[in-house]
N, C-alpha and C positions, 0 to 999 in steps of 0.2 A: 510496470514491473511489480510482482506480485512479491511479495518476501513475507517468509516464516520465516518462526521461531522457537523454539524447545522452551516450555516452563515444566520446572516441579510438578507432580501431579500425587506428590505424597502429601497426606494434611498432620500438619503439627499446629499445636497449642489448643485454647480451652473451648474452641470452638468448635462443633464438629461440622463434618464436612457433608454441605445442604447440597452441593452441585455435582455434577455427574463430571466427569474427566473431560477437558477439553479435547477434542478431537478436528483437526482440521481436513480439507478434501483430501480420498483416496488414502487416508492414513497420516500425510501429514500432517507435521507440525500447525496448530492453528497463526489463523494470519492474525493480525495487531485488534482488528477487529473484534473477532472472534474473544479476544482476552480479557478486550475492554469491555465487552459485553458485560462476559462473567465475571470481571471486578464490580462492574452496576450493581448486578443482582447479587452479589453476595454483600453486598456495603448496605442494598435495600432491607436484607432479611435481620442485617446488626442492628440495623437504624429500629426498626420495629422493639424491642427491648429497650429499656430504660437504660441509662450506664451506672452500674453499681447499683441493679435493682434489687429489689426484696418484696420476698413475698408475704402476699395477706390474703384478708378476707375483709370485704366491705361487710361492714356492719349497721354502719346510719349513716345517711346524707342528707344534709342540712344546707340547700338551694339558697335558702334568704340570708345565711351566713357564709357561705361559700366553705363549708365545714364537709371533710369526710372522715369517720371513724373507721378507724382500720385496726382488726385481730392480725398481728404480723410478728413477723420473726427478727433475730436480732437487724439493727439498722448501722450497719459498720461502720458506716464515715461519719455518723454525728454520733457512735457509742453510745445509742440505747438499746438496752435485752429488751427481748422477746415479750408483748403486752397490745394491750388495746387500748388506743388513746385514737385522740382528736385531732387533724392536722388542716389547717387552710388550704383550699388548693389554689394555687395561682399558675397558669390565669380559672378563673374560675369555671370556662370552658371546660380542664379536664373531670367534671359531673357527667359532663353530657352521657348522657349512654348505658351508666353504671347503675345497679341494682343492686339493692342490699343481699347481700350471697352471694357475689361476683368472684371468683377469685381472680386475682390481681397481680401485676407485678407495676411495680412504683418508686422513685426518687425522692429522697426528701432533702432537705437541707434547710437549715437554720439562715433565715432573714429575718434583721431587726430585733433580734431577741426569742422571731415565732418559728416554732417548727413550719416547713411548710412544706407539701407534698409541690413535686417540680412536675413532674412527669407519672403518666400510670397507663395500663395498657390490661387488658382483660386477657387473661391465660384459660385454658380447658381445665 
């Protein structure tokens, strides 16, 4: 037995809408499949951004310190404005790849006392 079903194909909230309208065969309704798909790839393209990212600009990376300095705007969940400072990244992995002049989107959060960059992901 094949069964559709009708979803929403209006987009609401802060996100805009990455995916073309579900369309099932000959016009119908898409099947369960079809849904699940596009719930995969729309949860893939959230997952790529940091949560509660903010933007920078790498400025220095320091490898033997596991150090990245980042030009960045304010940082709202740990309340510091807009400056360039110094942040640990853990795991130290997130260097790999980045260039100083990278612009960037990245997590920080306070462990142990130390600022520390959580997550980072290179923007256009």
């Amino acid at each position: 037995m094949n069964r559709t079903f009708t979803i929403a194909s209006r987009h609401e909230g802060p996100f805009p809408s990455v995916l073309p309208p579900l369309r099932g065969r000959a016009g119908r309704s898409p099947t369960l499949g079809a849904v699940i798909s596009g719930i995969a790839a729309t949860l893939a393209l959230l997952a790529a951004a940091p949560a509660g990212a903010t933007e920078g600009e790498v400025r220095k990376i320091d490898h033997t310190h596991g150090k990245l300095t980042i030009k960045h705007g304010e940082i709202k969940n740990l309340q510091i404005p807009a400056m360039t400072m110094a942040y640990k990244a853990k795991p130290n992995t997130l260097l790999d790849g980045l260039t100083v002049g990278d612009k960037i989107e990245f997590s920080a959060d306070k462990v142990d006392g130390q600022y520390v960059v959580t997550a980072v992901r290179k923007t256009k």
